[in-house]
C-alpha positions as CSV (number, residue, x, y, z in Angstrom):
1,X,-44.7,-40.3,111.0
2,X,-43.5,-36.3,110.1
3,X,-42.5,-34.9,112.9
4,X,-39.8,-32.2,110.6
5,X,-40.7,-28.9,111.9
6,X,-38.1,-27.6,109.5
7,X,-39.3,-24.2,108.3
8,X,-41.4,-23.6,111.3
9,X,-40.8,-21.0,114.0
10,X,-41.6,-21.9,117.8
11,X,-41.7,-19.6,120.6
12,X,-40.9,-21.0,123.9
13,X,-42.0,-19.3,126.9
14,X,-40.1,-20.2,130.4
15,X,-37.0,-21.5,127.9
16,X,-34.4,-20.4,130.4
17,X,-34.3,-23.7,132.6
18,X,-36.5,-26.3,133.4
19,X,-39.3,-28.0,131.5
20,X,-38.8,-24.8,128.8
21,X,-35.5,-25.4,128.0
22,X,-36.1,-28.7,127.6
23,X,-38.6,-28.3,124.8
24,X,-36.8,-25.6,123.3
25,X,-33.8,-28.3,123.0
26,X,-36.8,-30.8,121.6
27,X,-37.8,-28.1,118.9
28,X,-34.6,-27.2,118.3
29,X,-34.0,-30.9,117.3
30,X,-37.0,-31.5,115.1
31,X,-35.5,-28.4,113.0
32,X,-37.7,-25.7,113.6
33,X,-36.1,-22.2,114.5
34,X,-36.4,-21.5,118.4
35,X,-37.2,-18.0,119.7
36,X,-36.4,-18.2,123.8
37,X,-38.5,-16.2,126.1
38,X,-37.8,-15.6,129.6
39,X,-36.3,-13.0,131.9
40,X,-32.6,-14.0,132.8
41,X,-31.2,-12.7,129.3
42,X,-28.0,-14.4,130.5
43,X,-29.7,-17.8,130.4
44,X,-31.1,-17.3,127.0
45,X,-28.4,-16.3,125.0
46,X,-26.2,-19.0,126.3
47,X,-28.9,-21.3,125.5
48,X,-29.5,-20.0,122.1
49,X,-26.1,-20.7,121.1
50,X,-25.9,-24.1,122.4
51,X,-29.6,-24.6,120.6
52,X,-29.2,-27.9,118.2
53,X,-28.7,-26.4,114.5
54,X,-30.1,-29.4,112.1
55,X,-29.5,-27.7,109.3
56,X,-27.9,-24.8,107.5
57,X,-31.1,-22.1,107.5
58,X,-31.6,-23.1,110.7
59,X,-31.6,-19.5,113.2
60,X,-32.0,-19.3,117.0
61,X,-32.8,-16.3,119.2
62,X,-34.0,-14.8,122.6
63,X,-36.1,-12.3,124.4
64,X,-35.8,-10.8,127.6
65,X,-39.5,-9.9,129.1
66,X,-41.3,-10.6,132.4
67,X,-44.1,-12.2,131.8
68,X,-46.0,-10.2,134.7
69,X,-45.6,-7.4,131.9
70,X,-48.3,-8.0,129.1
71,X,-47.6,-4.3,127.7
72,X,-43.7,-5.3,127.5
73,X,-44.9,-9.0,126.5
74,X,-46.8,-7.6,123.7
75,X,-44.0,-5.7,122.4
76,X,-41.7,-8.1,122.3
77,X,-43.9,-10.6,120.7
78,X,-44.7,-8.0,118.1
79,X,-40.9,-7.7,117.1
80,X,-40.5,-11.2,117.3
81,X,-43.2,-11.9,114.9
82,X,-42.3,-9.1,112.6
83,X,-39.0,-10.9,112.0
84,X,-40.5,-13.9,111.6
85,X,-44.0,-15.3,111.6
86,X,-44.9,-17.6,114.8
87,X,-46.1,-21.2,113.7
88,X,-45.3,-22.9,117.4
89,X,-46.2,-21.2,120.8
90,X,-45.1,-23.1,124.0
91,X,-46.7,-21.1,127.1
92,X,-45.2,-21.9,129.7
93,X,-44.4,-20.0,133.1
94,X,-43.9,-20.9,136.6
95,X,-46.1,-21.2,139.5
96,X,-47.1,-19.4,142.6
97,X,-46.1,-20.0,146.0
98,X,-47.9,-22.4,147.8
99,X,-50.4,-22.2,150.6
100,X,-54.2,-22.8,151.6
101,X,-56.8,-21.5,149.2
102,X,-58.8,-19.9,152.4
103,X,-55.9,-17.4,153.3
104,X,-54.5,-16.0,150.0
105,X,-54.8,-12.5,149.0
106,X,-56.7,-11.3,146.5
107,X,-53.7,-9.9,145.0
108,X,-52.2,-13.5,144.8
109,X,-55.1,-14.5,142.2
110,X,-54.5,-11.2,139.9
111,X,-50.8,-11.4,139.6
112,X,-51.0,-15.7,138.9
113,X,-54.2,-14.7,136.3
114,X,-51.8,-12.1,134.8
115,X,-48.7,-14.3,134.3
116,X,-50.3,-16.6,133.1
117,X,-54.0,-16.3,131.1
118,X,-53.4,-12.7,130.4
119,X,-49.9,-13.4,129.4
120,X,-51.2,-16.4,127.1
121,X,-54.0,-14.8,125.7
122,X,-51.6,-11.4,124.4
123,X,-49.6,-14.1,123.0
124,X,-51.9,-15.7,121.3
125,X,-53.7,-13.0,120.1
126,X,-50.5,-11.5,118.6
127,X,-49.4,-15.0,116.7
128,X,-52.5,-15.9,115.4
129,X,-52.3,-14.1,112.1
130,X,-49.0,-15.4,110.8
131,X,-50.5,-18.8,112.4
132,X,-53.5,-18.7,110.1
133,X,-51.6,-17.2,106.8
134,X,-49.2,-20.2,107.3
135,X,-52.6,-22.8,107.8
136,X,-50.5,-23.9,110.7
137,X,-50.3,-23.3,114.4
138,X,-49.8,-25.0,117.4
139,X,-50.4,-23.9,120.5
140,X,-49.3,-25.7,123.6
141,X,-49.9,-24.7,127.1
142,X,-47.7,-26.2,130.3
143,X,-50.1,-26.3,133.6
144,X,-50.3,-28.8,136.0
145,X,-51.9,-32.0,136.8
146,X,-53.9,-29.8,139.0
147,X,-57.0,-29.0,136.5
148,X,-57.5,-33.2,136.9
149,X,-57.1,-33.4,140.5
150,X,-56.6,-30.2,142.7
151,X,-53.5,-30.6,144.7
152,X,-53.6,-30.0,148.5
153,X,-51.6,-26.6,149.6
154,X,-51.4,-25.4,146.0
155,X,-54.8,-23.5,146.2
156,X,-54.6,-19.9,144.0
157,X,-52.1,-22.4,141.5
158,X,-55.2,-24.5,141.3
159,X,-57.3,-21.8,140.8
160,X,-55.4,-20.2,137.7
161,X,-54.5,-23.3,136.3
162,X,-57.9,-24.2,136.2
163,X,-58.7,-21.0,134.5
164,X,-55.9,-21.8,131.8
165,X,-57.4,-25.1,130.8
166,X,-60.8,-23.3,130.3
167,X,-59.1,-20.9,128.2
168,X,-57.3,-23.4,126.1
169,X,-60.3,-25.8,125.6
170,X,-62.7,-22.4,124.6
171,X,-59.7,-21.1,122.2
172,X,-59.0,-25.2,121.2
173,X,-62.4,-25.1,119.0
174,X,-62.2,-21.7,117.5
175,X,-58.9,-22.2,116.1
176,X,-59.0,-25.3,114.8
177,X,-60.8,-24.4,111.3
178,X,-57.6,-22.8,110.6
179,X,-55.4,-25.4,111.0
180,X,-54.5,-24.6,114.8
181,X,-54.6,-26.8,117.3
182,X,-54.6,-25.6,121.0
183,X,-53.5,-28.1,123.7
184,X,-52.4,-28.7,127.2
185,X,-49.6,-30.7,128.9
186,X,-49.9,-31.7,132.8
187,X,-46.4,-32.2,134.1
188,X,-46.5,-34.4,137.3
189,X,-43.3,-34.4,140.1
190,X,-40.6,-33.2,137.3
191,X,-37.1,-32.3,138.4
192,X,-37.3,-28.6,138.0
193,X,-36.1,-25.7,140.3
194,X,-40.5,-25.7,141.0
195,X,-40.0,-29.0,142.3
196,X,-37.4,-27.8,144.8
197,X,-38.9,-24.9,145.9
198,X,-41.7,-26.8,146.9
199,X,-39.8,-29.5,148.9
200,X,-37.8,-26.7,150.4
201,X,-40.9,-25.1,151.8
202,X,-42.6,-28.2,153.0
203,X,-39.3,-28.8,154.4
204,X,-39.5,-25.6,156.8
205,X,-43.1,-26.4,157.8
206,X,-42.9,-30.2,158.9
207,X,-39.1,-30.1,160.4
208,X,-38.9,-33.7,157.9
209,X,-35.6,-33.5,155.8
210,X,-36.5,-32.5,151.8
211,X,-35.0,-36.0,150.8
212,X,-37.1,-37.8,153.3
213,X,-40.2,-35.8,151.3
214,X,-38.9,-36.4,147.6
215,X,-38.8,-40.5,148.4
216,X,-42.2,-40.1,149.9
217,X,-43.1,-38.0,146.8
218,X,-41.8,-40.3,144.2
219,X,-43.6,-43.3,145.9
220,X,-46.6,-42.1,145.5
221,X,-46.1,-42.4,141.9
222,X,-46.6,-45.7,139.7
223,X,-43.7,-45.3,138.2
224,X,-42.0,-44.8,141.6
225,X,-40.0,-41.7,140.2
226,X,-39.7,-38.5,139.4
227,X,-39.9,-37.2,135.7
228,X,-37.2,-35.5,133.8
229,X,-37.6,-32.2,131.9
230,X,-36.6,-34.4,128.5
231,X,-39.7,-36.5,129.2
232,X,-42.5,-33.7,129.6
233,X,-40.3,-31.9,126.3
234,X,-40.8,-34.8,124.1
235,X,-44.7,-34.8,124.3
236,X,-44.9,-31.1,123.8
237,X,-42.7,-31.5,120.9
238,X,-44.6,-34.4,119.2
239,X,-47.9,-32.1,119.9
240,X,-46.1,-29.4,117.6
241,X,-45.4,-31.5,114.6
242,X,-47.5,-32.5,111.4
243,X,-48.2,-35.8,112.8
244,X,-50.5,-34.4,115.7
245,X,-52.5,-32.2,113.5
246,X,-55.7,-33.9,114.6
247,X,-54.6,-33.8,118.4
248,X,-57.1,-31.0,119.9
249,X,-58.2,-29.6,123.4
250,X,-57.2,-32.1,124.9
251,X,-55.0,-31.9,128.5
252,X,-52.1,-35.0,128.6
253,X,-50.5,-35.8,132.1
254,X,-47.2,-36.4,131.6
255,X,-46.8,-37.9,135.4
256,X,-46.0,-41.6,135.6
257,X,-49.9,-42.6,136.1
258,X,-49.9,-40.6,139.4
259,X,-53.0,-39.3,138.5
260,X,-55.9,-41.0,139.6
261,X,-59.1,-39.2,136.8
262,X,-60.0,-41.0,134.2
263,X,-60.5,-37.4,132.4
């Protein structure tokens, strides 16, 4: 099975903790040379040096953007891939606060479109040519199990992630002539900061303790547990390599079999 990414060049959105820094780590490992893109600049240039260096041309490096900003998204990502042409493009962002679907402000639903398919799509639009001179490109996109099954209280992240798997599945079959494949990965209950922030705030609203909601969480998965960053990071990384070069449009939950759609 090839999975060497040596010679390629991945872009990782979200790299600064969580399921992001995971797969940067996972990339990292596979050989391919790891640009880092989040806001906490801190974050990334620690994580850059610490970045697994398989061999000797082997180069790390970060960028310091809010994704909220696609003008200042675009700019970077233009420097980045006038250094170096993009072959790997991890989008991934985090999610918006929770709540009912009937109360949120329109405002919620511009600002969670703009971070993430307008942030995406200026991405994409700006790697594609080194993508297609190369004859390689691989483009995967981190959402939620949420475009499978909506998830109750999540209701403008339901919304946009929906909108994201569109966008992926519509971009999935015009890229893949040039050797690009465009895919999705649906993390279930993963140990992130996301996953705290949720517990915290259902926490507040029931008066239950946030442990006493994690075990009742993680029981209402198969595998009776919650997923680690390093588990979601290894099937975005295998989606990246030679081997999944016929792997397209597809969304793969990455959730211990909590979800319940066949498709």
């Amino acid at each position: 099975m090839d999975l060497n990414l040596r010679g390629r060049h991945a872009l990782v959105c979200g790299a600064s903790q969580g399921i992001g820094r995971a797969a940067a780590v996972e990339l990292a490992e596979l050989g391919a040379d790891v640009t880092l893109l989040a806001r906490s600049a801190e974050r990334l240039a620690s994580l850059a040096d610490s970045l697994p260096r398989t061999h000797a041309a082997q180069r790390h490096a970060w960028r310091s953007v809010d994704m909220l900003d696609t003008d200042a998204l675009k700019a970077q990502a233009s420097g980045i891939v006038e250094a170096s042409p993009v072959h790997i493009l991890i989008n991934n962002t985090g999610g918006p606060p929770g709540g009912p679907i009937h109360s949120a402000a329109a405002a919620a639903f511009e600002e969670t479109f703009r971070q993430h398919v307008l942030a995406a799509h200026a991405l994409v639009q700006t790697v594609l040519p080194g993508m297609r001179d190369s004859a390689y490109g691989r483009v995967v996109n981190v959402i939620s199990t949420s475009v499978k099954e909506p998830i109750p209280g999540l209701g403008v992240s339901n919304t946009v992630r929906a909108a994201m798997a569109a966008w992926a599945k519509t971009m999935a079959g015009e890229l893949a002539v040039d050797g690009i494949t465009v895919n999705n990965v649906l993390p279930g209950y993963t140990r992130t900061g996301r996953l705290d922030g949720l517990l915290s705030v259902q926490a507040q609203k029931t008066g239950r303790s946030e442990q006493e909601l994690a075990q009742e969480m993680a029981a209402s998965v198969p595998a009776r547990r919650f997923g680690e960053p390093g588990e979601v990071a290894a099937v975005i990384a295998f989606l990246c390599t030679p081997a999944a070069a016929y792997v397209n449009g597809v969304s793969i939950a990455v959730d211990g079999g909590r979800t319940k759609a066949l498709s």
